[in-house]
RODO-2510 file (C-alpha; in nm, 4 decimals, decimal comma):
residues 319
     n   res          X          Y          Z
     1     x     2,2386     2,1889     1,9000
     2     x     2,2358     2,1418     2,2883
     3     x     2,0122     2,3021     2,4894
     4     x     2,2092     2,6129     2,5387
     5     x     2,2346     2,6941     2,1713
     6     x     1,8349     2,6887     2,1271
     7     x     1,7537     2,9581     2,3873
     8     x     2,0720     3,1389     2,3044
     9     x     1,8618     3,1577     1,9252
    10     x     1,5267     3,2020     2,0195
    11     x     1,5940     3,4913     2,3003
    12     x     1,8182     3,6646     1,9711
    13     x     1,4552     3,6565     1,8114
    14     x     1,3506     3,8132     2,0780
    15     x     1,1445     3,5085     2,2008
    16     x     1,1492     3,2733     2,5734
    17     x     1,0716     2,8897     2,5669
    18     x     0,8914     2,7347     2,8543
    19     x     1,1172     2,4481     3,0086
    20     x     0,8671     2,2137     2,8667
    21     x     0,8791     2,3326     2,4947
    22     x     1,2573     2,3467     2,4953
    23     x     1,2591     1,9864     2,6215
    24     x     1,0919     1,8904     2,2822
    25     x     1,2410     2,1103     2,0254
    26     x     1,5519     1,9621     2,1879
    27     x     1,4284     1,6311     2,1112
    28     x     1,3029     1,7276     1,7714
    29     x     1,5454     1,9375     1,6417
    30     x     1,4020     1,9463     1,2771
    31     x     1,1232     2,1891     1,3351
    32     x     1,3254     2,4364     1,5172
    33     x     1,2713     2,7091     1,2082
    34     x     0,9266     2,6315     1,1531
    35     x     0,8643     2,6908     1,4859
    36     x     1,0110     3,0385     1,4648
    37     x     0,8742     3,1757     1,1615
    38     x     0,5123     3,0681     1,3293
    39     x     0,6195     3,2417     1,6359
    40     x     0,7134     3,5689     1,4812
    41     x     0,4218     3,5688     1,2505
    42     x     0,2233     3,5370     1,5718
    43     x     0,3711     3,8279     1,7648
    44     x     0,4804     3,5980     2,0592
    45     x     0,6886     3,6951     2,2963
    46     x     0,7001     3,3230     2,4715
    47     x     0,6628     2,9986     2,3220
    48     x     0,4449     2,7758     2,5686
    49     x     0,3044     2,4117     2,4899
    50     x    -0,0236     2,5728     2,3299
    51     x     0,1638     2,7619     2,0802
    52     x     0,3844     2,4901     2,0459
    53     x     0,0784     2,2528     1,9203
    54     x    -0,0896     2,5095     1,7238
    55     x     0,2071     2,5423     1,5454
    56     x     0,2178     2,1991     1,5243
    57     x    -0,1600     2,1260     1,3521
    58     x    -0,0539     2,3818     1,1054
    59     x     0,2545     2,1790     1,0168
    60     x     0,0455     1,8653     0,9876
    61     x    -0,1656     2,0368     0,7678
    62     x     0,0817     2,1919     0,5468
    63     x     0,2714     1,8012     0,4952
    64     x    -0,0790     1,6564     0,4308
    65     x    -0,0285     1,3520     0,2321
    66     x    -0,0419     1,3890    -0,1298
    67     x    -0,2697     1,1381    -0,3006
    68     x    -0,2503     1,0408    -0,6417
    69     x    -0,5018     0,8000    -0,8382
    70     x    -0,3677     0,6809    -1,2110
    71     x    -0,5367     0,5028    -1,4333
    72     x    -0,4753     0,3412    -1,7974
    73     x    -0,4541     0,5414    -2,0820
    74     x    -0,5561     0,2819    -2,3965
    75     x    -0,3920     0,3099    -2,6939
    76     x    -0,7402     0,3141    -2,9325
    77     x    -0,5401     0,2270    -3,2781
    78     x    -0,2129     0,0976    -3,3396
    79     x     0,0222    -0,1025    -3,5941
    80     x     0,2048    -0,4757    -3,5336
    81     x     0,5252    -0,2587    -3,4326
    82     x     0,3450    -0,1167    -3,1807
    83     x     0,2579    -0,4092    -3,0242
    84     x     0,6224    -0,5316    -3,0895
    85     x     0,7670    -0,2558    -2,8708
    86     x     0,5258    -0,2580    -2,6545
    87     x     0,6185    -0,6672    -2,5367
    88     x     0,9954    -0,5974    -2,5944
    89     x     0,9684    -0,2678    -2,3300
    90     x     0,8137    -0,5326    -2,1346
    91     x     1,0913    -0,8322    -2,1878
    92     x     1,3398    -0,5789    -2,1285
    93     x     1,2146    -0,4430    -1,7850
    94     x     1,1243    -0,8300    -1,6794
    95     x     1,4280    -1,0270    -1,7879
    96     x     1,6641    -0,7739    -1,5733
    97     x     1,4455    -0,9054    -1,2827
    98     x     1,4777    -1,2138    -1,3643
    99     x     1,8367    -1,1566    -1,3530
   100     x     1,8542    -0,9285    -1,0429
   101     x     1,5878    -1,2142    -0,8496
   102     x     1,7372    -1,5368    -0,9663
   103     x     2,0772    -1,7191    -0,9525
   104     x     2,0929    -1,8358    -1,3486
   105     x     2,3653    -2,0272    -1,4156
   106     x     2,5278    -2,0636    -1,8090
   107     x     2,2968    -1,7676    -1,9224
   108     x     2,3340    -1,6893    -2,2817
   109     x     2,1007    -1,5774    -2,5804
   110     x     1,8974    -1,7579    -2,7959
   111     x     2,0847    -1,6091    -3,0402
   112     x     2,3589    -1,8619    -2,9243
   113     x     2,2191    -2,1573    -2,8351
   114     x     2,2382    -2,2988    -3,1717
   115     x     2,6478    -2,3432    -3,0637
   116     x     2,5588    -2,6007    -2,7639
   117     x     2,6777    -2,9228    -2,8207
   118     x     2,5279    -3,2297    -2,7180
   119     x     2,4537    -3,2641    -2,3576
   120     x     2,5559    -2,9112    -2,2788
   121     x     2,3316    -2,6558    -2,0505
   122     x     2,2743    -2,3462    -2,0535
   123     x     1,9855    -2,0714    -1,9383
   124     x     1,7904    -1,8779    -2,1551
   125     x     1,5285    -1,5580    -2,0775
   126     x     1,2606    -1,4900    -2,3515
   127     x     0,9029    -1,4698    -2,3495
   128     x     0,6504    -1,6989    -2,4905
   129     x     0,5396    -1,6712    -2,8518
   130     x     0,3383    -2,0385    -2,8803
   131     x     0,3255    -2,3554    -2,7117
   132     x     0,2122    -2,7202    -2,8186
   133     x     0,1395    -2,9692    -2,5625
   134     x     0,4935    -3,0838    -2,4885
   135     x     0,7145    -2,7486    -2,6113
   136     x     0,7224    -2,3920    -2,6086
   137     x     0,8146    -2,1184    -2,8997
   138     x     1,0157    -1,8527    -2,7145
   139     x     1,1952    -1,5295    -2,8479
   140     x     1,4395    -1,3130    -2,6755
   141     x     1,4499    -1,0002    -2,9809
   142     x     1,7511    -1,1462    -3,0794
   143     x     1,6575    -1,4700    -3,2027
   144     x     1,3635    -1,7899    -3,1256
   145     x     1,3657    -2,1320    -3,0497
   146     x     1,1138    -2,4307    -3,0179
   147     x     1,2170    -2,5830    -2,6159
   148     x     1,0438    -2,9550    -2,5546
   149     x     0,9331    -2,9026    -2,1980
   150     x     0,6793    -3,1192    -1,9257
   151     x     0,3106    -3,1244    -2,0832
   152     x     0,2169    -3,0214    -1,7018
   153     x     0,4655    -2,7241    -1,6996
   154     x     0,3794    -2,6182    -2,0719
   155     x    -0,0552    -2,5911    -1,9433
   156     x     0,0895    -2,3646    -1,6863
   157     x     0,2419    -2,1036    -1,8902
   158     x     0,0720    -1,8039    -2,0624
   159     x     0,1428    -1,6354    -2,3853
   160     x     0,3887    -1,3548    -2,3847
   161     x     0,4579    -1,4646    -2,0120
   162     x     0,9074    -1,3664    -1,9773
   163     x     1,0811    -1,7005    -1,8277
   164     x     1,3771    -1,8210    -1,7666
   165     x     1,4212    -2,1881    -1,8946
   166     x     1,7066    -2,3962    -1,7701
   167     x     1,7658    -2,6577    -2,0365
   168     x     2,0015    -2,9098    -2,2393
   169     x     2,0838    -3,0041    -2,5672
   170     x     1,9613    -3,3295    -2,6864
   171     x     2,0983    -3,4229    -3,0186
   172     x     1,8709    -3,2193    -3,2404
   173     x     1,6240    -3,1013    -3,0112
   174     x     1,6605    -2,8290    -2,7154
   175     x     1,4966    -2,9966    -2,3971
   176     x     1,4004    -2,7906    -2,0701
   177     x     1,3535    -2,9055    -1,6970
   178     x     1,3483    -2,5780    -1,4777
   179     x     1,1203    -2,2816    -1,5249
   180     x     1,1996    -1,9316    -1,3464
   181     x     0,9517    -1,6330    -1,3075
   182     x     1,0301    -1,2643    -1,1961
   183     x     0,9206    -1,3756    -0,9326
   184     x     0,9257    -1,1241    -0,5853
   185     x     1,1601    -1,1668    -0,3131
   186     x     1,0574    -1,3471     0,0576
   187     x     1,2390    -1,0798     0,1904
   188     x     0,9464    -0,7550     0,1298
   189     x     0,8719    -0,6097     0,4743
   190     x     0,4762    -0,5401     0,5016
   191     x     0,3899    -0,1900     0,4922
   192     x     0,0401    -0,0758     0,6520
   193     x    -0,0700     0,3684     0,5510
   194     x     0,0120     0,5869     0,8353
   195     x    -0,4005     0,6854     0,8542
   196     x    -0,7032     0,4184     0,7904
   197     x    -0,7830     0,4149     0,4194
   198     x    -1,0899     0,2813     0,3126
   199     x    -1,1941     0,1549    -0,0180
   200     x    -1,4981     0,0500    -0,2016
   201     x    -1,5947    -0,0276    -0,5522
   202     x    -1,6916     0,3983    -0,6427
   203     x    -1,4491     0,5866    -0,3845
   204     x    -1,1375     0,5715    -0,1678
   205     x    -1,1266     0,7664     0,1914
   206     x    -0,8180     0,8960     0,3263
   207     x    -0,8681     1,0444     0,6637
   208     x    -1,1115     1,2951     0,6268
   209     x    -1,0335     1,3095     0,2593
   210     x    -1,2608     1,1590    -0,0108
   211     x    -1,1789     1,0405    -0,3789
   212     x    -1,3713     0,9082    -0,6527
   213     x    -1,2660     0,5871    -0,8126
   214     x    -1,3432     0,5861    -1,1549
   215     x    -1,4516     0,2358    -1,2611
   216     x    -1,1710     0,0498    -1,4486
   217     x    -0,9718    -0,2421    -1,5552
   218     x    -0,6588    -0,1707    -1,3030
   219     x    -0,5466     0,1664    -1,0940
   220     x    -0,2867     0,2513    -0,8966
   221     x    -0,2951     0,4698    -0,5771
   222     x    -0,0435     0,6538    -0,4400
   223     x    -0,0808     0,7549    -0,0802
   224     x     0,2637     0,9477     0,0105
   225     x     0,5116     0,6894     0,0208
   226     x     0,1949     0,4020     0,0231
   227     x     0,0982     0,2243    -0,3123
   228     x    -0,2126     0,0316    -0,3654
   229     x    -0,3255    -0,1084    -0,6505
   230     x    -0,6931    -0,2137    -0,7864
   231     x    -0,7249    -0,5026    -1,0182
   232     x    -1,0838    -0,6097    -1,1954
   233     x    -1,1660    -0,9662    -1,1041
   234     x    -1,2592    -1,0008    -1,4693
   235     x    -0,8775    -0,9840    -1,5898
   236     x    -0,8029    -1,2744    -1,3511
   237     x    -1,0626    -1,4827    -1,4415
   238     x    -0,9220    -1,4770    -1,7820
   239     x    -0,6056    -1,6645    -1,7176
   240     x    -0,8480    -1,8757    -1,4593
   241     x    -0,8700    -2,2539    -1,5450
   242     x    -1,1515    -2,4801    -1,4320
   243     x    -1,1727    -2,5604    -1,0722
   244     x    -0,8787    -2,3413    -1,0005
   245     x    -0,9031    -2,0425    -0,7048
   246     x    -0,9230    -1,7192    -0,8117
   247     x    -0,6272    -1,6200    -0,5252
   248     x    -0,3999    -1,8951    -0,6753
   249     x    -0,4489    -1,7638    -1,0384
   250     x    -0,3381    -1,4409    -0,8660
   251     x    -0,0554    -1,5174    -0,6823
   252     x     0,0691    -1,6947    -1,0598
   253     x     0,0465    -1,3595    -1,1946
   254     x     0,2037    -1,1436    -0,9010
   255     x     0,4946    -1,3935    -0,9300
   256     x     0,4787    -1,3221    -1,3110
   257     x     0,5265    -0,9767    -1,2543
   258     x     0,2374    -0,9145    -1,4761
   259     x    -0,1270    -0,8637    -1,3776
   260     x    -0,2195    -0,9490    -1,7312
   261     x     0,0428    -1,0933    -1,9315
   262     x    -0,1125    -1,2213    -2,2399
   263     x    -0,1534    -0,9826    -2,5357
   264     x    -0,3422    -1,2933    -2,7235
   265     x    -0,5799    -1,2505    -2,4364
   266     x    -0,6344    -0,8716    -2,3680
   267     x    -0,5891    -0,7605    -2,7380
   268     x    -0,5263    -0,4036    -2,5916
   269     x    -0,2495    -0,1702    -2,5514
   270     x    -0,1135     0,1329    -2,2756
   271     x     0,0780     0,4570    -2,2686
   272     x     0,1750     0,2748    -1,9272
   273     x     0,1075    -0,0299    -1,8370
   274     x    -0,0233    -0,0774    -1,5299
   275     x    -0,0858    -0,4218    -1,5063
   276     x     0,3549    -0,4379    -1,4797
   277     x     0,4625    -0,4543    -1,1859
   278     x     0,7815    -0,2722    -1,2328
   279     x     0,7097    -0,1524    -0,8880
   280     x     0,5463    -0,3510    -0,5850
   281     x     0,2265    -0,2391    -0,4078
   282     x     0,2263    -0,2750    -0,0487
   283     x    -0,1544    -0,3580    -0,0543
   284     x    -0,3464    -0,5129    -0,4022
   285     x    -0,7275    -0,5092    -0,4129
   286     x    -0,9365    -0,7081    -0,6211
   287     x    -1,2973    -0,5937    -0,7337
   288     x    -1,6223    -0,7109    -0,8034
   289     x    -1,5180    -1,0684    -0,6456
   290     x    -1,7624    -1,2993    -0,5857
   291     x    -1,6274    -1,3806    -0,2341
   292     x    -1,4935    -1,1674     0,0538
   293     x    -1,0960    -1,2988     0,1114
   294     x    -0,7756    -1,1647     0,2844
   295     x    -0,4518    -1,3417     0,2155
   296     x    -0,0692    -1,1509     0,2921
   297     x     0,1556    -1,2497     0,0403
   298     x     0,5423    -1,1765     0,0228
   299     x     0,4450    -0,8651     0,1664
   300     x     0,1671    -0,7469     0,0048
   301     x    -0,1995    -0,7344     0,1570
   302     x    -0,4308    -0,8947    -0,0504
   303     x    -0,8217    -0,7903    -0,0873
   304     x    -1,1091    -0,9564    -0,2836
   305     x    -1,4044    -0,7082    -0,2632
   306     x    -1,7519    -0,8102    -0,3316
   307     x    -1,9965    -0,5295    -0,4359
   308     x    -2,1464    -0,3445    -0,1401
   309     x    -1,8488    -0,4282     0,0624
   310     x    -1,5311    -0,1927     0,1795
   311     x    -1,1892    -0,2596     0,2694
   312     x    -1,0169    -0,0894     0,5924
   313     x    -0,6831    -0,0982     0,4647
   314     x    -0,4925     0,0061     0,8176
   315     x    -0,6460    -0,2739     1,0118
   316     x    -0,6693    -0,5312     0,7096
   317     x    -1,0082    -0,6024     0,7252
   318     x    -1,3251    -0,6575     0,4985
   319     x    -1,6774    -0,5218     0,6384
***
């Protein structure tokens, strides 16, 4: 509307604008009808810059932020086809990725691989059943196959971890020389909250809002259009080799798309799992670390809290 139009509608309510007030409802269009429903509840006859910001707070107030803390919800007892749909919900959400993230070339099933001929390529997606020192057992749900890969590449992966294996045919034997993970893209912008949230190891303060963290293995926190997420250091330091850095382990895992990818190791089972990261937090805390650390990665702020300490999420700091 031009300027015209807005007093034209405000004096038919029988209300005046200031010059000042018109000026920003001109520029801000969008709260026009707030403005006047607040105004007639009021019994105003003009609408100065007081009203205006009273009106305003109560806007604020009523868009507050909603804040939403989830946490895992274990499965206590369950059967081998459980567990079965379980890893293929998983393969299926982590292999599109793979698809949507990477540029695979000759992808087929294992299903089909059996047709390659000698010297022929071709890219496969499955997840990791068992490994040997120099090869890998990998199913896709619609068949399996034993891949000969490096000894150094084979250390690296876990079990039930979803690849992407580029490999060849070699008379008998299927051989492999390029892994691919779900990987995230370069391109993530980084995304800070709009007000300073501060975490610690028992609560989570949002403005002038405080929450209660309940102590867990992983939790996700929703913060209007914000998502954090809270990770125990204990799950990392089970996929954590000797003299390796707790933030690298990470990062393997983040680029997994899994927090905790290993059934073999966590021997437990979700209504959700959290530990997927079917969606990307824009800020990833790690608890009860042993040291204090701060690393941005692909878009994503990373935390490792020691006890006793907080994070200040806005301004990316540790105190």
């Amino acid at each position: 509307m031009e300027k015209l139009e807005i007093v034209k509608l405000f004096l038919s309510n029988g209300l005046q604008l200031t010059p000042q007030v018109l000026e920003r409802l001109f520029q801000n269009q969008e709260i026009i009808d707030k403005i006047l429903e607040f105004a007639k509840q009021r019994g105003a006859i003009i609408i100065d810059e007081n009203l205006l910001e009273e009106c305003l707070r109560d806007l604020k107030m009523e868009t507050r932020l909603e804040i939403k803390v989830v946490y895992p919800e274990e499965i206590r007892e369950f059967s081998v086809e459980d567990v079965a749909r379980v890893l293929k919900e998983r393969f299926n959400i982590l292999s599109t990725i793979l698809q949507e993230n990477n540029k695979l070339q000759n992808l087929t099933s294992l299903s089909r691989v059996k047709r390659l001929k000698k010297g022929e390529e071709a890219t496969v997606i499955g997840m990791i059943k068992d490994k040997t020192t120099y090869s890998v057992s990998i199913e896709d749900f619609t068949s399996h196959e034993t891949i000969q890969l490096d000894a150094k590449v084979v250390e690296k992966l876990f079990y039930d971890d979803v690849v992407a294996i580029k490999m060849r045919r070699e008379d008998e034997k299927l051989v492999g020389d390029k892994i691919f993970y779900p990987s995230l893209s370069f391109f993530r912008r980084q995304t800070l909250p709009e007000s300073e949230v501060i975490v610690s190891h028992s609560e989570i303060k949002v403005g002038k809002e405080v929450f209660e963290l309940a102590e867990n293995e992983v939790a996700r926190v929703y913060i209007g259009g914000f998502k954090l997420f809270i990770i125990n250091s204990k799950v990392i330091e089970k996929y954590t080799r000797e003299d390796e850095k707790s933030i690298d382990v990470l990062i393997s895992l983040i680029e997994r798309r899994h927090l905790n990818p290993s059934f073999f190791l966590s021997r437990k089972l979700y209504k959700k799992d959290l530990f997927l990261l079917d969606e990307i937090p824009d800020t990833l805390i790690v608890t009860h670390a042993a040291e204090p650390l701060y690393k941005p990665y692909k878009g994503i702020n990373i935390f490792f809290l020691p006890e006793g300490r907080e994070v200040r999420v806005k301004e990316k700091r540790i105190e």
